[in-house]
C-alpha positions as CSV (number, residue, x, y, z in Angstrom):
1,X,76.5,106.7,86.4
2,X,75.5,104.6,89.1
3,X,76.2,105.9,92.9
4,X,76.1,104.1,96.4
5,X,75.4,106.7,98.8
6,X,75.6,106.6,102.6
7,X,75.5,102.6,102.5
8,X,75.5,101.3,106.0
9,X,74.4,97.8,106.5
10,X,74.2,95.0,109.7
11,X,73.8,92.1,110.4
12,X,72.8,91.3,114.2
13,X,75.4,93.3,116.1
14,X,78.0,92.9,112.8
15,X,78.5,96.4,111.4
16,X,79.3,95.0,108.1
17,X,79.2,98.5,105.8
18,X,79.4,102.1,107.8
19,X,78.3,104.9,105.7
20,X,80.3,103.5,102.5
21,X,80.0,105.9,98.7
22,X,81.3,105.3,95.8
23,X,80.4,105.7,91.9
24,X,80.6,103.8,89.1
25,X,81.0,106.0,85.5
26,X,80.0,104.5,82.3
27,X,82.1,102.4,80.5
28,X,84.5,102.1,83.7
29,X,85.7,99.1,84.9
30,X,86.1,99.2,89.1
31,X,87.7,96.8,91.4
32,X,86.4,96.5,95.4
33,X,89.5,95.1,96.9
34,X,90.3,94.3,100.6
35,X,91.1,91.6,103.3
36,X,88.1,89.3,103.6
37,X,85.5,90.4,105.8
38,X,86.1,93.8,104.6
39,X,82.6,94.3,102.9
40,X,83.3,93.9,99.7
41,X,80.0,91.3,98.4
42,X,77.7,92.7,100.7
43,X,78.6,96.2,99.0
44,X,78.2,94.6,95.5
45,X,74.8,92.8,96.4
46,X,73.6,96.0,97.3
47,X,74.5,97.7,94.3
48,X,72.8,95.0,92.4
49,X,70.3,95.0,94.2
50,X,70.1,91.3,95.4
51,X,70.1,92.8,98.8
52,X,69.1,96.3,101.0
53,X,70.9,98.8,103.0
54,X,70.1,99.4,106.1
55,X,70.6,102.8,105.5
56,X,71.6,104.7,102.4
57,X,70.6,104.6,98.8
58,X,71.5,103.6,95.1
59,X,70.9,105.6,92.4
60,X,71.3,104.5,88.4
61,X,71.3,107.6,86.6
62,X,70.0,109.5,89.5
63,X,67.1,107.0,90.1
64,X,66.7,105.7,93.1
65,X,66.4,102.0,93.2
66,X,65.2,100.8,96.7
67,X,61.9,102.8,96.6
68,X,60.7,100.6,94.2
69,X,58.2,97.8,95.1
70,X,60.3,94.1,95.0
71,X,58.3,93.2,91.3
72,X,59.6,96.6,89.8
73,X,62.9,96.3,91.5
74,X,63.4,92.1,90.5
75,X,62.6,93.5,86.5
76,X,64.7,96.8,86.9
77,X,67.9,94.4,88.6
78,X,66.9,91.6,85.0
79,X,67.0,94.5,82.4
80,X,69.8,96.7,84.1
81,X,72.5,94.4,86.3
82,X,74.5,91.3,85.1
83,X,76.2,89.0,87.2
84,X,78.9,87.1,86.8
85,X,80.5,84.9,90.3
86,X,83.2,82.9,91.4
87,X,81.4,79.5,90.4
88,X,79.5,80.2,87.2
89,X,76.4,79.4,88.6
90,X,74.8,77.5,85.2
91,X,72.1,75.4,85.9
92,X,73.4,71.7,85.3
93,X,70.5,70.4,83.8
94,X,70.2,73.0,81.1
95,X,72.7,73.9,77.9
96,X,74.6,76.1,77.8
97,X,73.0,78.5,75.5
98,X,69.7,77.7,77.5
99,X,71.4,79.2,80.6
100,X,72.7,82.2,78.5
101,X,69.4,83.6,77.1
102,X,67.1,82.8,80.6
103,X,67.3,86.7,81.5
104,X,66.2,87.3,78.3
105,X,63.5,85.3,78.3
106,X,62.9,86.1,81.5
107,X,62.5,90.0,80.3
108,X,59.6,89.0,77.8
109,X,62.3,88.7,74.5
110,X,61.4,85.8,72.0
111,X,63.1,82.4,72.6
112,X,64.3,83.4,68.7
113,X,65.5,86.8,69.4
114,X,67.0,85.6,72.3
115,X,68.8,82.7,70.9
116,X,70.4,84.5,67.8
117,X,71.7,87.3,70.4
118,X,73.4,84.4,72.6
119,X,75.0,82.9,69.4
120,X,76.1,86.4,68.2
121,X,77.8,86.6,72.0
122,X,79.2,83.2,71.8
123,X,80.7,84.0,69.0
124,X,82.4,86.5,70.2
125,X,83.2,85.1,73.4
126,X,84.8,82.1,71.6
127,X,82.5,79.1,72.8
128,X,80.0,79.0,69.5
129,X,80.8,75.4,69.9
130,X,80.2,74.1,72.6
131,X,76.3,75.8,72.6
132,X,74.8,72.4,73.4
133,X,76.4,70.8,76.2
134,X,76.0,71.2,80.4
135,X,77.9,72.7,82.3
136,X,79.5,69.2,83.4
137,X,80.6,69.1,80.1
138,X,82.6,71.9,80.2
139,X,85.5,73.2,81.1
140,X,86.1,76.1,84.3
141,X,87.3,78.5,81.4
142,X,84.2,77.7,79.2
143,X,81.9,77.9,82.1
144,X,82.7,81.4,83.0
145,X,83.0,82.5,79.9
146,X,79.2,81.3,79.5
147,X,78.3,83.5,82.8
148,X,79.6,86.5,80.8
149,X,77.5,86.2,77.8
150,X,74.3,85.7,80.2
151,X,75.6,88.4,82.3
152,X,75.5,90.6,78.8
153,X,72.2,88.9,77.3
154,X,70.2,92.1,78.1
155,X,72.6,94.9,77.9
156,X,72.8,95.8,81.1
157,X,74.1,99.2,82.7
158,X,76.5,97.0,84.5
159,X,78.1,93.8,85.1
160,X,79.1,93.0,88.8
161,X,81.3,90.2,89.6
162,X,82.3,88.8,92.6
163,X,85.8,86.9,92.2
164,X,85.3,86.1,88.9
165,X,88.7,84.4,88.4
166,X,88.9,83.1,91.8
167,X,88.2,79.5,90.9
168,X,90.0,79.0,87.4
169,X,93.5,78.5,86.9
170,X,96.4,81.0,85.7
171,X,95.7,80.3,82.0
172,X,92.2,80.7,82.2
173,X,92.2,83.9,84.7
174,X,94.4,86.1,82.8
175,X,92.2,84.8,79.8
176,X,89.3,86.1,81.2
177,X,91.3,88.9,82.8
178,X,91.8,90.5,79.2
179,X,88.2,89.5,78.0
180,X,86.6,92.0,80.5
181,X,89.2,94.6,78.8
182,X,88.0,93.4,75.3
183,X,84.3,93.5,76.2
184,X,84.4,97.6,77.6
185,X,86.4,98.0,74.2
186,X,84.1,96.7,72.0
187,X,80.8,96.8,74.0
188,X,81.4,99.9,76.0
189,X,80.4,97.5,79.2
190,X,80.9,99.1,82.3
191,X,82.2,96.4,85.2
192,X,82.6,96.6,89.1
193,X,84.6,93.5,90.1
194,X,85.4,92.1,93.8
195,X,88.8,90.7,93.5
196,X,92.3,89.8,95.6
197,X,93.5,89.6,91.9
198,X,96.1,92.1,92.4
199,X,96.9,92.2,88.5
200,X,93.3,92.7,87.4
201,X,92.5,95.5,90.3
202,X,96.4,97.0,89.2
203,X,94.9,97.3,85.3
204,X,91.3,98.7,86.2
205,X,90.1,102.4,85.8
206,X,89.4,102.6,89.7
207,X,90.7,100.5,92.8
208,X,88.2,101.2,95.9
209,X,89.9,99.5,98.9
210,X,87.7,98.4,101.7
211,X,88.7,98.1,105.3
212,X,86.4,96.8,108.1
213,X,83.3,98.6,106.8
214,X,84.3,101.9,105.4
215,X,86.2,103.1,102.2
216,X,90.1,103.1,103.2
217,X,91.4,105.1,100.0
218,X,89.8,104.9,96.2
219,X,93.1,105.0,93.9
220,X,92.1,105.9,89.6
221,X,94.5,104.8,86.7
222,X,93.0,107.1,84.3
């Protein structure tokens, strides 16, 4: 269970979050939805971590996360959140599978280890082929699908995304639509997803709708 509790964050005279909860269960799959400007990637930075309240607190399984110093906080974010965003974010100058298994290595597991858990993912993921090319050499569907596998390379308690379909096109979104589906089937992954997607939010566990700062109404499809 992770929990954002009390979040409230600024920026200069911007109130951008005002006293905002919400919890994410285990194997649940979340959509943040909302008109832009709402909140909605400030309040999933903050629950990965990549940024800090102002005031409030996160908790994974009941620990807190912002009391910790920014070395244990950077390993606890590598070991415990994935990301996945709107533009894949691979490194052009690296494979592919050498941008999958960099949190990995990054986490002290062996280049080998490492490797034969990104083919095992790649595999699954349907891009075991293409292991050795750029991202310039791949497709927007391919691309993303190689942010998922480094977003799972070191199991993490979650997998935030922030408009993860947002740049691909309708045969690729609903592609990748069903993979995050597939992945809490068969991984028991637990996603929180920013999204205008209205399909993908409509099929998720829980819809938390964001309005100017605060949390409008959290609707649950379970």
């Amino acid at each position: 269970m992770i929990e954002a509790i009390g979040i409230s964050k600024s920026y200069g005279t911007l109130r951008v979050l005002d006293d905002v909860s919400i919890s994410l269960a285990d194997s649940e799959i979340t959509a943040i939805v909302g008109p832009s400007g709402a909140g909605k990637t400030t309040l999933l930075q903050i629950i990965g971590t990549l940024d800090r309240p102002d005031g409030g607190d996160v908790q994974y399984d009941g620990t807190s996360v912002f009391g910790m110093s920014e070395r244990k906080l950077s390993s606890f974010r590598n070991r415990h959140v994935g990301f996945v965003f709107q533009f894949h974010q691979l490194l052009p100058e690296f494979s592919l599978i050498e941008n999958i298994i960099m949190p990995a290595l990054i986490s002290g597991v062996s280049v080998r280890e490492a490797t034969r858990r990104a083919e095992t993912l790649c595999d699954y993921l349907g891009i075991s082929n293409r292991l050795s090319h750029r991202p310039a050499q791949l497709s927007g569907g391919e691309c993303q699908r190689g942010a998922v596998a480094r977003a799972l390379m070191n199991n993490p308690s979650i997998i935030l995304a922030d408009e993860p379909t947002g740049s691909l096109d309708s045969h690729n979104r609903a592609e990748l639509h069903r993979l995050f589906f597939d992945i809490r089937r068969d991984m028991g992954a637990s996603f929180a997803i920013v999204t205008h997607d209205e399909s993908l939010a409509a099929d998720c566990d829980k819809i938390v709708h964001l309005r100017d700062g605060v949390v409008e109404r959290i609707d649950t499809n379970v």
